[in-house]
C-alpha positions in Angstrom: 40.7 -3.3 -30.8 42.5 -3.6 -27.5 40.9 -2.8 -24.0 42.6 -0.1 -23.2 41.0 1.1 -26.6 37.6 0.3 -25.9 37.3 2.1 -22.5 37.9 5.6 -24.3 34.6 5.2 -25.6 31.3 4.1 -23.5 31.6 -0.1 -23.9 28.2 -1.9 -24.8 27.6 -5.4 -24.3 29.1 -6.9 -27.7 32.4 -5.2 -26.2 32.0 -7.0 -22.8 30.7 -10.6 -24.6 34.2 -10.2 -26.7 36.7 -9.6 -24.5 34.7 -12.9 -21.8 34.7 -15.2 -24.9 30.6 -15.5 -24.6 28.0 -14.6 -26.6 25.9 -11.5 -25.7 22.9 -12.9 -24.4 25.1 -14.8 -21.5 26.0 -11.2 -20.3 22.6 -10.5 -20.6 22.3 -13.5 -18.0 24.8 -12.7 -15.6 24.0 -9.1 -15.9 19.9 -9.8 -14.6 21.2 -13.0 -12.2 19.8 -15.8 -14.3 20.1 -18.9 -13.6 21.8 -21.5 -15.8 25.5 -19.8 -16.5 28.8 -22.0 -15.0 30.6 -19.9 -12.3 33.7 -19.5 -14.1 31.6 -18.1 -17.4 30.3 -15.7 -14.7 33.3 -14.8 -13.0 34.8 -14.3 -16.5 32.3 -11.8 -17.6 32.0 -9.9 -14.2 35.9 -9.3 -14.9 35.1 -8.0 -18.7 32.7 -5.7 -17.1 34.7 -4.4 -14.4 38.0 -3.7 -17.0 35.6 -1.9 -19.3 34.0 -0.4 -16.7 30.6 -1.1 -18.6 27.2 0.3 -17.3 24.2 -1.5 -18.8 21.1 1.5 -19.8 17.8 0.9 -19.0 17.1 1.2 -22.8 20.4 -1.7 -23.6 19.1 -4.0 -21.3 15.3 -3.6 -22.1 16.5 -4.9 -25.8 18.2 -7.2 -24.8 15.7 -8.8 -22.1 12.4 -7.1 -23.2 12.6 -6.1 -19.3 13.1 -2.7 -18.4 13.5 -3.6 -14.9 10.8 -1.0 -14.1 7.2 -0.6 -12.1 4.9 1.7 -13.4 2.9 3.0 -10.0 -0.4 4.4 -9.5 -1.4 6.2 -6.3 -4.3 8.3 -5.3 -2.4 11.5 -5.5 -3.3 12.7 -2.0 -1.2 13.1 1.4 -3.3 10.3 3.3 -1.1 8.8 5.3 -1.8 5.4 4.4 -1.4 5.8 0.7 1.4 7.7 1.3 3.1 5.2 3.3 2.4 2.4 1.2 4.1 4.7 -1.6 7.6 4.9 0.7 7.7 1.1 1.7 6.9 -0.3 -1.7 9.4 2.1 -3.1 12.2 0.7 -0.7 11.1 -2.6 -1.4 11.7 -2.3 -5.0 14.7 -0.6 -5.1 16.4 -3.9 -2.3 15.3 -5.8 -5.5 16.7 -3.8 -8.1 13.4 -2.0 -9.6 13.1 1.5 -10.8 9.8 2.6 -10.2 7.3 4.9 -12.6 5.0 7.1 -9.8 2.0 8.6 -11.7 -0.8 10.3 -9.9 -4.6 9.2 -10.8 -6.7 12.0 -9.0 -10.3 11.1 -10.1 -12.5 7.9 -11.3 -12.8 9.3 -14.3 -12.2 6.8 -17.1 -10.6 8.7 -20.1 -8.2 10.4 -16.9 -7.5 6.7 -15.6 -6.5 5.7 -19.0 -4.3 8.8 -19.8 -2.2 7.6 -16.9 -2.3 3.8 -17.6 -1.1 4.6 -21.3 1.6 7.2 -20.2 3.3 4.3 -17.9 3.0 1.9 -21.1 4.9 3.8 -23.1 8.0 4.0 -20.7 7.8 0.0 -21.1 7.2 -0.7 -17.3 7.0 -4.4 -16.9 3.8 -4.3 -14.7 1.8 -2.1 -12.5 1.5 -1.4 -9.0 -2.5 0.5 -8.4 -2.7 1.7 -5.1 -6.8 1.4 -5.0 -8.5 4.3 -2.7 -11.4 4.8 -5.3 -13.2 1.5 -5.9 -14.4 3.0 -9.4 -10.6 3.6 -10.4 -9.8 -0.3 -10.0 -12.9 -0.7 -12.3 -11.8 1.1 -14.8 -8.3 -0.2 -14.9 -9.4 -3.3 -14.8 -11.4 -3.2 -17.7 -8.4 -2.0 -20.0 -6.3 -4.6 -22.2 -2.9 -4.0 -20.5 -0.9 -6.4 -22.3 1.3 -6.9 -18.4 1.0 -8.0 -14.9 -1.4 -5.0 -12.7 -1.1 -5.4 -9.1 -3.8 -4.2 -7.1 -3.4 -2.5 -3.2 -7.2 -3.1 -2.5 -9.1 -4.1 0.8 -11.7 -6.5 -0.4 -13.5 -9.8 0.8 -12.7 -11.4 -2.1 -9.4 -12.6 -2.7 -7.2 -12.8 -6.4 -4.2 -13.7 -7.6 -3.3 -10.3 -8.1 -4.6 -8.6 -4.9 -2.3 -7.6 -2.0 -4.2 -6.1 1.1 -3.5 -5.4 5.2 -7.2 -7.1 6.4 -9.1 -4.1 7.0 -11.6 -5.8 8.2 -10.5 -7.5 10.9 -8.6 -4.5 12.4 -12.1 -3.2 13.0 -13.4 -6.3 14.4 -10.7 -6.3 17.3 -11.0 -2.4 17.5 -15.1 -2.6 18.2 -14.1 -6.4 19.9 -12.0 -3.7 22.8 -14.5 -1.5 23.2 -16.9 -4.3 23.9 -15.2 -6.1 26.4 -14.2 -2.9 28.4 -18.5 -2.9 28.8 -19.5 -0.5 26.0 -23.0 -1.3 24.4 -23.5 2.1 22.6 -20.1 2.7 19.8 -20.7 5.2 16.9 -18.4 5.0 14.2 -17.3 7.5 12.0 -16.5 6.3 8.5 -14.3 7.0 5.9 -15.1 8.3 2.3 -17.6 5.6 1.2 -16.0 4.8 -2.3 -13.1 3.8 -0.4 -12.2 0.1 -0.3 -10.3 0.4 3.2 -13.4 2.7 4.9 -16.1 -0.2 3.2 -14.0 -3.1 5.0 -13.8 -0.7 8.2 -17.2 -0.1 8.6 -18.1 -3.8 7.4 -16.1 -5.3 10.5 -17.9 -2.7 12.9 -21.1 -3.6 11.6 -20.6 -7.3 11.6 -18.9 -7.4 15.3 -22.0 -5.3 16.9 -24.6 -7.5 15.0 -22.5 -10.4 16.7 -22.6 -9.1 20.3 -26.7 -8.3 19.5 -25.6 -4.9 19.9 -27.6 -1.4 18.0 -26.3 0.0 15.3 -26.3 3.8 15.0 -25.9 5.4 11.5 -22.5 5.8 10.5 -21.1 9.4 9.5 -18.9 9.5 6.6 -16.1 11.5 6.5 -12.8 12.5 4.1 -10.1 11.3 6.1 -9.1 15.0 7.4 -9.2 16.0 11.2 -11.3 18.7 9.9 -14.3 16.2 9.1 -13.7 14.4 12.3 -14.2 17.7 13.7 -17.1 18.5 11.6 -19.4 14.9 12.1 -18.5 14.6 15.8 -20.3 18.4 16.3 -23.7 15.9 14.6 -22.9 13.0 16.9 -25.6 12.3 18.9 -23.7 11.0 21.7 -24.0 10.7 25.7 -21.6 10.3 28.6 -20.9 6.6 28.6 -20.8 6.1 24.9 -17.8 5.3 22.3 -16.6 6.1 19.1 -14.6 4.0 16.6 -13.2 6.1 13.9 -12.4 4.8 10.7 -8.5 7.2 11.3 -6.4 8.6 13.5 -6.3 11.6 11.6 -10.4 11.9 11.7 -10.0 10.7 15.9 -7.9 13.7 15.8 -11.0 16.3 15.0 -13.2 14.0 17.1 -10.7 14.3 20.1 -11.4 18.4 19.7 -15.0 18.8 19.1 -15.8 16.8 22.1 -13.8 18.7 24.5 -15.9 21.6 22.9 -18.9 19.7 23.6 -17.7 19.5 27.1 -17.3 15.7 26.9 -14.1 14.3 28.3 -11.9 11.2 26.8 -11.7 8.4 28.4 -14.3 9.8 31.3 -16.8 10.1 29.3 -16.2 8.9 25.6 -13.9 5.8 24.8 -12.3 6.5 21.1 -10.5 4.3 18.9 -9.1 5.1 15.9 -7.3 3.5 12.8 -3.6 3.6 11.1 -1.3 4.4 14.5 0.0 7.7 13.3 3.5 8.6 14.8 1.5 11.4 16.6 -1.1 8.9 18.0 1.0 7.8 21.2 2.1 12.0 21.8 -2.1 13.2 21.9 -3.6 13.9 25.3 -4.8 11.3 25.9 -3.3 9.0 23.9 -4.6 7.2 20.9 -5.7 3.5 21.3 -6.0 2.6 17.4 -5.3 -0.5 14.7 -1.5 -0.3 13.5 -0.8 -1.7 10.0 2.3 -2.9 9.0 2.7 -0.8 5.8 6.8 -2.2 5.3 5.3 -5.7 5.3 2.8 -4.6 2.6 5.8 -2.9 0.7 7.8 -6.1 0.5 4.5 -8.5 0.0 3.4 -5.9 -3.2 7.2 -6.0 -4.3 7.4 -10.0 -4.2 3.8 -10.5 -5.9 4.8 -8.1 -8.8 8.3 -10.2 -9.3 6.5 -13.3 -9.6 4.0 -11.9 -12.2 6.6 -10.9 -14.4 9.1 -13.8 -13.9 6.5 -16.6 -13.2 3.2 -15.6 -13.6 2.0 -19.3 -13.3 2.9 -19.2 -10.3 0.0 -16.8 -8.7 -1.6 -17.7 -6.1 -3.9 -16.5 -3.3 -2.5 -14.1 -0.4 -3.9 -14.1 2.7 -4.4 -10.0 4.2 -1.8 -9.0 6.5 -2.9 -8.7 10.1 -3.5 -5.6 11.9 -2.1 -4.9 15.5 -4.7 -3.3 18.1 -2.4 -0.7 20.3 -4.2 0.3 23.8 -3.7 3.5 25.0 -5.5 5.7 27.0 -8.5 7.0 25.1 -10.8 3.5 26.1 -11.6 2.6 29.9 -15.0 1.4 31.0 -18.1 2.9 30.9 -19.1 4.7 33.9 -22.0 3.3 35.6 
């Protein structure tokens, strides 16, 4: 069969090993850049592949390599914007490395739900799986499962694993309650986030540990759901005076908190220092403006991306990450206390 002949149909990788002179599985190893093919063997089958004008499926290649060049992902299914932005940046970073990516939703803890979703990215033959942990029982569950490949976990813990990628949570909220200290505050409330959630436990951890540092007391935390409307809602229970300060566990939360004080007649920074948690792109446009903790949610994109490439292709080679550092922006919401 000539080449002209074998371009009226669609060509498959026999067609392209044939007309090289190679053997099928040394397109297989030019076509996923493998190592350990001669320049002029690669050169020869890049040419077969361009004058057949062959295109590899997902479904051709996964036989051939057992890869599917795919990453089953599991997010929280809400609009937070930190989930939500780990979501965009991971999904860039994939795709610069030449991954598909599966996105399922797992809404609630519940196991038999958790498991529905695990087993619905195992049948479309992901090579591993990305968990995108804002439910500390959710990571319990999937942990417990027999998956059979890699699982990547996007958790804020104190413990560190092979297999656990994080922005340090904890220290952000060190330097956030470490500002309000040195500008003079003794008395800073925090409002937390949802107390199942790995990134508010770490949050409220570092604020607990940096007061008991500084001898400091430690009021009560009030737990809320991430939404302005709960900052709104808790900061009405706040028992808090002129001369106080608040950190809040997000900007979106500072948001309501920023409101129900000016209710309260309180004014920030006069009376009330607030700092708040993620750097929104709205946090630098609010009146006043928003010191917070900025994460670096591209960094944690590519770090997920590259920990998930070595777990399939060398999973010997795991090791230990440290978290990625937070950045403490200073705005106008802290000054010193008035005396």
């Amino acid at each position: 069969m000539s080449a002209e002949e074998r371009t009226t149909r669609s060509a498959n990788i026999f067609d392209v090993a044939r007309l090289a002179g190679v053997s099928h599985q040394t397109v297989s190893r030019v076509l996923n850049d493998m190592p350990n093919v001669r320049p002029a063997t690669r050169a020869r089958v890049e040419q077969a592949i361009a004058q057949l004008r062959y295109s590899p499926s997902p479904a051709a290649r996964a036989l051939v390599t057992r890869r599917t060049r795919t990453i089953g992902l599991i997010t929280p299914g809400s609009s937070d914007f930190g989930p939500t932005s780990i979501v965009n940046h991971f999904n860039a970073a994939a795709r610069a490395a030449r991954y598909s990516v599966d996105t399922v939703a797992s809404l609630d803890p519940d196991p038999n739900g958790v498991r529905s979703v695990v087993e619905s990215l195992l049948r479309q033959r992901v090579d591993a799986i990305v968990l995108i942990v804002a439910d500390i029982a959710v990571l319990e569950v999937v942990r417990a499962l027999d998956l059979g490949i890699p699982l990547v976990a996007v958790a804020a813990s104190p413990r560190r694993a092979p297999h656990l990628v994080s922005i340090d949570q904890y220290r952000g909220a060190r330097s956030a309650v470490q500002h309000l200290i040195e500008l003079g505050h003794t008395r800073i409330h925090h409002l937390a986030g949802p107390s199942s959630s790995p990134d508010a436990i770490e949050r409220e951890r570092g604020w607990r540990d940096e007061l008991i540092a500084h001898r400091l007391p430690i009021f009560e935390p009030l737990h809320g759901d991430w939404s302005p409307g709960s900052g709104f809602e808790l900061a009405r229970q706040l028992d808090i005076e002129p001369g106080s300060s608040v950190f809040v566990s997000n900007d979106h939360m500072a948001i309501g908190l920023l409101s129900a004080l000016r209710e309260r007649g309180l004014s920030v920074p006069e009376d009330v220092s607030v700092v708040g948690f993620d750097d929104l792109p709205e946090s630098a446009y609010l009146l006043p403006a928003l010191t917070t903790v900025r994460q670096d949610f591209a960094a944690l994109g590519r770090l997920i991306t590259q920990k998930v490439l070595v777990a399939v292709e060398e999973p010997d080679g795991l090791t230990e990450d440290t978290p990625l550092p937070t950045e403490l922006i200073v705005r106008d919401s802290t000054r010193p206390p008035r005396r």
